[in-house]
Steps between C-alpha positions, in 0.01 A plus 500: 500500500501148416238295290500119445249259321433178545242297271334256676348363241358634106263709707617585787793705680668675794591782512787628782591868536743631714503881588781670653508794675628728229231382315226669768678747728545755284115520487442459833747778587317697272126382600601603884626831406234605305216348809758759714419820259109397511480402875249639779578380793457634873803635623694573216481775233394398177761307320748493801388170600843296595567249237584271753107478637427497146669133456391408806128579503455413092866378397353155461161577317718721216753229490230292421351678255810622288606116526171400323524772237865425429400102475173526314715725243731214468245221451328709238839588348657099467143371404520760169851421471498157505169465280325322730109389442376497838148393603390717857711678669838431671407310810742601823587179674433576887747601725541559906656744679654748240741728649477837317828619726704241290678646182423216256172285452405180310165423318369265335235535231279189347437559141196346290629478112292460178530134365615469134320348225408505201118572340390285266248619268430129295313384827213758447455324115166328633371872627172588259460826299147521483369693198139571613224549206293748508177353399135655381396374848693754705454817265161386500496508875690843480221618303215386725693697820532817314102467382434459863753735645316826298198341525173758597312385803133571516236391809283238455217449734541129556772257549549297162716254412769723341570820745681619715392581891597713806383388824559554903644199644438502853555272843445582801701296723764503270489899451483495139331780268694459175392670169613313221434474112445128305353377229263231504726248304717533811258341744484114540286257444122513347361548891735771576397657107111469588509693818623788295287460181223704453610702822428894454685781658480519922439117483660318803537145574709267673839347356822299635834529416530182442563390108362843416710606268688282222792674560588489877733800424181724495390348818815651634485870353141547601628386860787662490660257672815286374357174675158604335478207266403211752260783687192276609224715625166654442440827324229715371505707206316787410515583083603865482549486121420314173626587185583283163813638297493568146893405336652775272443496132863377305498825342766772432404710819602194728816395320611879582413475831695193570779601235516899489813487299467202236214668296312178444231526285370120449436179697788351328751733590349517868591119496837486382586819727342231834701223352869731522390581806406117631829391292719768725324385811517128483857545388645697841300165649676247311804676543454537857432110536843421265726765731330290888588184293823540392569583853357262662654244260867697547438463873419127515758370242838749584660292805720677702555536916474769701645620851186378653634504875668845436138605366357418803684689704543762277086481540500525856646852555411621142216656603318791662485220784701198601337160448616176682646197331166359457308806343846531282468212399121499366601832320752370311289186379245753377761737366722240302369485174508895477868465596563277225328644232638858585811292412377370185372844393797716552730190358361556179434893536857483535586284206292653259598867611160541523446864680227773591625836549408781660371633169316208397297518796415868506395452147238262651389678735428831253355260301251355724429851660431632141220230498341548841448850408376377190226299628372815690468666144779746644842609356846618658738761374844327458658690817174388747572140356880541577427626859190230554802230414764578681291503776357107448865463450571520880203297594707218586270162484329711098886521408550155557194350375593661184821389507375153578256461204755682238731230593255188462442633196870523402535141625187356292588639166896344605318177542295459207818604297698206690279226609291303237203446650161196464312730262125465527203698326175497710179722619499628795262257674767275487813682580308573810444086576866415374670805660300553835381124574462615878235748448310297265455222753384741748 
């Protein structure tokens, strides 16, 4: 056997094997003797099949095959040899009318290699750190949705303007009957908000869905349909229950409700254990914003080329179906930033030795099991935990989600060791205008 490359260019190759036949016979000798052991044919005793129908009925299909093993073990073998970074998959380059009777073949193999370059770190300098404040405004706001969450309900006979109602929605022609719970702030407008004051239990009257809710995304849940928000219809509603809610007292029997474990025993303490908790929450959010940054930033400022036309044909019989040139063509273009950045990311995974093991991850993974089973108020004994993991452990898309965070993690705490970054203290109101301009214009 014979192996040559040729580099077309930085990234790109041929590859040209040459098989012989003492390369392949001697499994092919062997392949047709054992089919003669295992044979059932018609006419001939089991295994006395002649070896010369053998070749002539399947000589060329295990030909083929043991050819293919012997070269795919070959490809495999000079790719690890020679260190190669290959993007794809070894792409055959086509050929007519093979004769599997002849004792030596030639292929040819076009090879998609991994630019080089170099990541440089001083471009992500104008990249902001946002330090978010936590402010009286959002414990305050904490507060208020705990008073409300235990909050006692009691029935009121008469829609007022603080409660909360329960109605029948209903239409008809449109075969609606929804149930569905609101409070009166919800509804829009002083018209909409006089139908309903005053209204007593049974009451029914006639409503649109039009601008009937300040938030459209109620429109859609009481619905129940995703393109519920620009509904325009008639509707008539029929109050099945009023009730105002009373918020929990700031006392020591809710701060153990929320807090089981802290022992909190005044409102101060109850505040500075909401604040941690805000602080730990608008921290994974910053973070997350300053890990899609730096990447985005990596991805538009670290120039390199890639094998695009190998990529695209590559593309084409990649998958579990093959695409034309065209459709090829439109999947790369969607598909090329994630081929860079995968670049990018293992570049510097690579360079900084950074590494998640199989330990690291089924640490994780006991961890996070420990507090599912916590939430539920239930404990394991250590062998049920040890059986419940290994078990996620094979769940192959949980194992790599795992593996996926517990490396953006790694790569974070690499960056904000290496990269000095626009540092900038704000509340959260703004990181949410500065960092998500999109969605604030929406």
């Amino acid at each position: 056997m014979n192996i040559t490359q040729e580099n077309i260019s930085d990234i790109s190759a041929v590859l040209k094997v040459v098989i012989v036949a003492e390369d392949y016979k001697p499994q092919v000798d062997k392949a047709i003797k054992d089919y003669r052991k295992n044979a059932s044919v018609p006419g001939f005793r089991k295994g006395q099949m002649p070896v010369g129908l053998i070749k002539k009925q399947y000589g060329e299909s295990i030909t083929m095959e043991e050819v293919n093993k012997v070269l795919q073990s070959a490809l495999n073998e000079h790719i690890s040899k020679e260190k190669l970074d290959i993007l794809g998959n070894p792409l055959p380059k086509p050929q007519d009318n093979i004769s599997w009777d002849a004792d030596e073949f030639t292929f040819e193999f076009e090879l998609g290699l991994s630019p080089k370059f170099d990541v440089d770190f001083s471009v992500c300098e104008d990249v902001v750190k946002y330090d978010i404040i936590i402010d009286d405004k959002i414990v305050n706001d904490q507060l208020d949705s705990i008073q409300k969450q235990f909050s006692s309900s009691d029935e009121i006979a008469a829609v007022a303007e603080v409660c909360s109602i329960t109605g029948i929605f209903t239409n008809e022609e449109e075969e609606l009957t929804s149930e569905f719970t609101f409070e009166l702030s919800d509804i829009k407008g002083k018209v909409n908000n006089k139908k309903f004051l005053g209204k007593k239990l049974g009451s029914k009257f006639a409503l649109k869905t039009k601008n009937l809710f300040e938030d459209s995304t109620k429109l859609v849940q009481m619905l129940n349909k995703e393109d519920g928000a620009t509904a325009d219809f008639p509707l008539e509603l029929e109050i099945t229950k009023i009730f105002s809610s009373t918020p929990a007292e700031l006392n020591a029997e809710l701060f153990a409700k929320v807090f089981p474990e802290d022992n909190i025993e005044d409102l101060d303490g109850f505040k500075a254990r909401l604040k941690e908790d805000a602080k730990k929450y608008f921290d994974q959010q910053s973070d997350q914003y300053l890990l899609n940054a730096i990447s985005k930033t990596l991805m538009e400022k670290t120039k390199f080329e890639l094998p695009s036309d190998f990529l695209k044909r590559w593309i084409q019989v990649s998958g579990e179906k093959v695409r034309n040139e065209a459709e090829a063509k439109e999947e790369f273009e969607k598909s090329e930033d994630g081929f860079r950045y995968q670049l990018i990311e293992s570049k510097i995974l690579a360079d900084s030795k950074i590494e998640v093991s199989y330990e690291d991850i089924k640490t994780q993974m006991t961890i996070e099991l420990d507090k599912q089973m916590s939430m539920y108020g239930q404990a394991l004994p250590q062998d049920k935990i040890e059986e419940f993991t290994n078990m996620m452990m094979q769940n192959k898309e949980e194992f790599a989600k795992i593996k996926n965070n517990l490396q953006g993690d790694k790569l974070l705490a690499y960056y904000k060791e290496n990269i000095k970054f626009t540092q900038k203290e704000v509340d959260f109101e703004t990181f949410a205008k500065e960092a998500f301009p999109q969605q604030d214009n929406k």
